[in-house]
DRENKOL-653000 format. One record per residue: residue number from 1; residue in one letter; x negated, y negated, z negated of N, C-alpha, C, O in turn. Coordinates in pm, whole numbers, padded with zeros to 5 digits. Example, Ala and Ser with C-alpha at 12.3 -4.5 7.8 and 13.67 -1.06 7.14 Angstrom:
<rs>
(r 1,"a",(-01319,00569,-00780),(-01230,00450,-00780),(-01320,00330,-00780),(-01424,00332,-00846)) (r 2,"s",(-01285,00225,-00708),(-01367,00106,-00714),(-01290,-00003,-00787),(-01341,-00114,-00804)) 
</rs>
This chain:
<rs>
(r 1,"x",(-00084,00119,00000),(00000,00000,00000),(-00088,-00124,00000),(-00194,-00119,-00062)) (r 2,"x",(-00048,-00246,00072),(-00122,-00363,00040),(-00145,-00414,-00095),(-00088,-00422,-00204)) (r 3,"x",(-00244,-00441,-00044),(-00289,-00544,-00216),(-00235,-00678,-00193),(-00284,-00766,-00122)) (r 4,"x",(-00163,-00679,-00240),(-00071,-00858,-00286),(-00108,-00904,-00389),(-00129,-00817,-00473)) (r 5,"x",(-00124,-01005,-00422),(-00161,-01070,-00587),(-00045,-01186,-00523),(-00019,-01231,-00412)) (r 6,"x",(00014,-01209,-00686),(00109,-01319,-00688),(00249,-01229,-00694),(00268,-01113,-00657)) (r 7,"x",(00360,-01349,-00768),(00482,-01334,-00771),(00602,-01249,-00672),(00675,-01161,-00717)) (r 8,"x",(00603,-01301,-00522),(00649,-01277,-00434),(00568,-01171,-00335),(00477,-01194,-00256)) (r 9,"x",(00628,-01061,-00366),(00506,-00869,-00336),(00586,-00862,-00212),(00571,-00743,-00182)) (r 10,"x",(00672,-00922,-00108),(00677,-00920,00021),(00601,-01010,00144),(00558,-01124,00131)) (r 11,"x",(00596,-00942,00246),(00495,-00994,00337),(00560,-01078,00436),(00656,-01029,00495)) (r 12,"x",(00514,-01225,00473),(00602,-01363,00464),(00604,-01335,00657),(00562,-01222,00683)) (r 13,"x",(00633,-01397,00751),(00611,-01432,00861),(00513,-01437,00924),(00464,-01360,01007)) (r 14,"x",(00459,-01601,00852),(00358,-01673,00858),(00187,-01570,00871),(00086,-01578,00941)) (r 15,"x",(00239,-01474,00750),(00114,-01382,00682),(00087,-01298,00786),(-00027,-01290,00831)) (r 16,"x",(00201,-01217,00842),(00207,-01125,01010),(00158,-01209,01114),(00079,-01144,01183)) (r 17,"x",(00171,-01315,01151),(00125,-01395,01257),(-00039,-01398,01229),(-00127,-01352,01302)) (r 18,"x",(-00057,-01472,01093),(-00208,-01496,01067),(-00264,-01355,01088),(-00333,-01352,01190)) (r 19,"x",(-00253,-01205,01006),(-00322,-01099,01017),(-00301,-01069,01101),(-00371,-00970,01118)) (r 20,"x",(-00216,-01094,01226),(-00247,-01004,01386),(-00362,-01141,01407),(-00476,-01102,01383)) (r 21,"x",(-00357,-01255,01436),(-00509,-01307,01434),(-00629,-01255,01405),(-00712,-01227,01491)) (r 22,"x",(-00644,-01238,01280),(-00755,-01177,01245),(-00790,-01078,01278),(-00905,-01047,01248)) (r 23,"x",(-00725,-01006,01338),(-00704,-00868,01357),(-00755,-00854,01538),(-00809,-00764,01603)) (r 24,"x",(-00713,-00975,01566),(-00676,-00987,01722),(-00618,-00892,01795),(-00666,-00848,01900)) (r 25,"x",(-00468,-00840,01724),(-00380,-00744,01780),(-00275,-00854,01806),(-00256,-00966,01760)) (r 26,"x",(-00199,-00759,01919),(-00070,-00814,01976),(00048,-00759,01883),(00048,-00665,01804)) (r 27,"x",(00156,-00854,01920),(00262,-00762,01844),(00318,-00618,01896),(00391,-00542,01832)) (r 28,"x",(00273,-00599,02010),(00321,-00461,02067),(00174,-00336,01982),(00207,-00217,01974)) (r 29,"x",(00018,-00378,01924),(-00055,-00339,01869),(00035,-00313,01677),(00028,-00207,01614)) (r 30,"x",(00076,-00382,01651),(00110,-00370,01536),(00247,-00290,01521),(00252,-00193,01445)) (r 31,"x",(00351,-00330,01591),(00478,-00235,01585),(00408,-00108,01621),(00410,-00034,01522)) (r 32,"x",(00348,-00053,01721),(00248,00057,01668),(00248,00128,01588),(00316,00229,01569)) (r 33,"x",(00104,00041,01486),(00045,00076,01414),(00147,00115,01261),(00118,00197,01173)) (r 34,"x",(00249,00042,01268),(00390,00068,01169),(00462,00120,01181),(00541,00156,01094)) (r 35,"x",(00462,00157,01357),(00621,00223,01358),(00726,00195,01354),(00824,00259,01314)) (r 36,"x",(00713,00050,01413),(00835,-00011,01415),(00885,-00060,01581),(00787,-00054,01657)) (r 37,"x",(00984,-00094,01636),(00979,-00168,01746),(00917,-00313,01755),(00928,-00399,01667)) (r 38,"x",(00854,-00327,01868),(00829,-00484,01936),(00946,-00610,01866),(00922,-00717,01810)) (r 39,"x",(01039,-00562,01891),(01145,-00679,01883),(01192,-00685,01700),(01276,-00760,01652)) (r 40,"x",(01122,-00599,01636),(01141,-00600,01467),(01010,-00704,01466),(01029,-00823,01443)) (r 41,"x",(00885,-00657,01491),(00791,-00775,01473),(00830,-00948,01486),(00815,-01045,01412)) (r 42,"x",(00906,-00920,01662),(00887,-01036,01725),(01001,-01113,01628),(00966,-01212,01563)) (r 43,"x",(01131,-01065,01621),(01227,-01148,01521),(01172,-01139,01369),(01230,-01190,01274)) (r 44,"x",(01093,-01092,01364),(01009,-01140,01216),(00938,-01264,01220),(00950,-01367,01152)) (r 45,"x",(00864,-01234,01309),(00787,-01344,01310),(00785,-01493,01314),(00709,-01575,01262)) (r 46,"x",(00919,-01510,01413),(00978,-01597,01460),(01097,-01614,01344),(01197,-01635,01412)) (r 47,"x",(01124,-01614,01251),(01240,-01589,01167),(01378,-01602,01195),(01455,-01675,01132)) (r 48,"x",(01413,-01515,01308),(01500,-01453,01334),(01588,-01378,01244),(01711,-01386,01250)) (r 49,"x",(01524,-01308,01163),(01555,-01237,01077),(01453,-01164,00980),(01335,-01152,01015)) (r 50,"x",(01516,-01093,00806),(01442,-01064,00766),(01395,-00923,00752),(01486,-00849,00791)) (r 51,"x",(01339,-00887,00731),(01267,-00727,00707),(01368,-00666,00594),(01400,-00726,00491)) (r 52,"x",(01405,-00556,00626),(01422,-00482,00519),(01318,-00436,00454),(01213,-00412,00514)) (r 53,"x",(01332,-00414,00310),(01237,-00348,00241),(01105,-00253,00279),(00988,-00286,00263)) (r 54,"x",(01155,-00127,00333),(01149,00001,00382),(01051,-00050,00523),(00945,00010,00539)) (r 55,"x",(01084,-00149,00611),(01025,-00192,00720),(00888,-00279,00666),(00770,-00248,00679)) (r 56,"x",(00947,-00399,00602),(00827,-00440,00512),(00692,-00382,00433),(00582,-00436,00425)) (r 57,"x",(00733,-00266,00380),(00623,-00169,00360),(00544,-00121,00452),(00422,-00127,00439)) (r 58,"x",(00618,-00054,00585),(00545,00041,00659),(00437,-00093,00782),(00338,-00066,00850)) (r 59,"x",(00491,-00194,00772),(00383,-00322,00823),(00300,-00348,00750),(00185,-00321,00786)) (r 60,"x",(00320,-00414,00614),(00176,-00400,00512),(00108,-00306,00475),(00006,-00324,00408)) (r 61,"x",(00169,-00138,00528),(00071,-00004,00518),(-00030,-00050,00623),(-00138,-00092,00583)) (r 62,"x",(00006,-00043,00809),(-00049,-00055,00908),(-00166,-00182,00840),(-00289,-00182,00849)) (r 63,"x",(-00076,-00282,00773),(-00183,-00413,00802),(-00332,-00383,00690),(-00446,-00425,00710)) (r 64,"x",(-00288,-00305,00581),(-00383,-00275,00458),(-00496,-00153,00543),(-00618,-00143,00526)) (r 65,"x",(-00421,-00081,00624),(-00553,00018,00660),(-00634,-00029,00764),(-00735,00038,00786)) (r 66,"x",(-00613,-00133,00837),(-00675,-00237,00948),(-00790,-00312,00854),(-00896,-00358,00896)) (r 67,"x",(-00740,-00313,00714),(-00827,-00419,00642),(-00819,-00537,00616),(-00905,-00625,00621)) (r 68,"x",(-00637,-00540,00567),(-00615,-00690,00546),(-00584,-00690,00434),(-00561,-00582,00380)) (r 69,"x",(-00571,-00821,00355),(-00495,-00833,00201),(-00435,-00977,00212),(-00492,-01080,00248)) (r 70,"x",(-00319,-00959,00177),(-00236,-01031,00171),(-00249,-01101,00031),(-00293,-01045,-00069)) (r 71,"x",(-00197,-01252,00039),(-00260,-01336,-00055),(-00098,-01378,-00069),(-00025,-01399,00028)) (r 72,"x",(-00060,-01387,-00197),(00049,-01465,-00205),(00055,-01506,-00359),(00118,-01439,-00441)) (r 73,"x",(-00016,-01621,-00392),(-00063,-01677,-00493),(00051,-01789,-00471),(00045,-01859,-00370)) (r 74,"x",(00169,-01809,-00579),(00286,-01824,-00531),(00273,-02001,-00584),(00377,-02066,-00571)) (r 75,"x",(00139,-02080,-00646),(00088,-02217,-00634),(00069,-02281,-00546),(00110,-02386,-00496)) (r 76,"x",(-00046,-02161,-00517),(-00127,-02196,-00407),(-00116,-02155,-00243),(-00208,-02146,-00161)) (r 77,"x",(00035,-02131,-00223),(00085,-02065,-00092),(00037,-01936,-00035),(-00070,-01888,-00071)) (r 78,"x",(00117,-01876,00059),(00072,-01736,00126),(-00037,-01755,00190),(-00061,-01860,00249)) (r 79,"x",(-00127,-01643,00184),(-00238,-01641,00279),(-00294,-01504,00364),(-00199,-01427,00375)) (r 80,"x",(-00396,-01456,00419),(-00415,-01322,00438),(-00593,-01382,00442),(-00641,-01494,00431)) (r 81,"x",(-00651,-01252,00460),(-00817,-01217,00439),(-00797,-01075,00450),(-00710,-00993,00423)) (r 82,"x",(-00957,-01080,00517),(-01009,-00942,00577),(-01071,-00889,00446),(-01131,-00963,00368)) (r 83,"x",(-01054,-00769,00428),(-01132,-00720,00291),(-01272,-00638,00266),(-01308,-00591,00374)) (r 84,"x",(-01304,-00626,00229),(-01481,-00635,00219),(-01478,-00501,00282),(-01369,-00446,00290)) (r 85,"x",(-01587,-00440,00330),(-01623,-00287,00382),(-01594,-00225,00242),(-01628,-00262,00130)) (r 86,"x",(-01475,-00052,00308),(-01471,-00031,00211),(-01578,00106,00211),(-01602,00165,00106)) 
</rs>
């Protein structure tokens, strides 16, 4: 499961847009890697709509084994970072 720190343990829009950056995957690379359809990413992203739970997980699984961590330090706003070699 992702490592989240902070209040709010779901993964924001904003946070999916930034970690396919870092990542330099497409959204057709990430529905993929989760198992989800193209068009669950794309109306995520775009806030179209929100994630169910169950969907929300299996994107921050894909995004945690790529090597991301999700930052949601609920002061200091959402963020993402690549995580050290493990």
């Amino acid at each position: 499961m992702a490592e989240i720190s902070g209040h709010n343990d779901v993964i924001q829009p904003c946070q999916c847009r930034a970690a396919r950056g870092l990542l330099d995957w497409t959204q057709d690379h990430l529905a993929h890697a989760a198992g989800v359809s193209r068009s669950t990413i794309r109306d995520f992203e775009s806030g179209r709509h929100a994630l169910q739970r169950s969907t929300a997980k299996l994107i921050e699984t894909a995004l945690d084994e790529a090597g991301v961590v999700l930052l949601n330090a609920e002061a200091e706003g959402f963020g993402v970072r690549l995580a050290a070699a493990r």
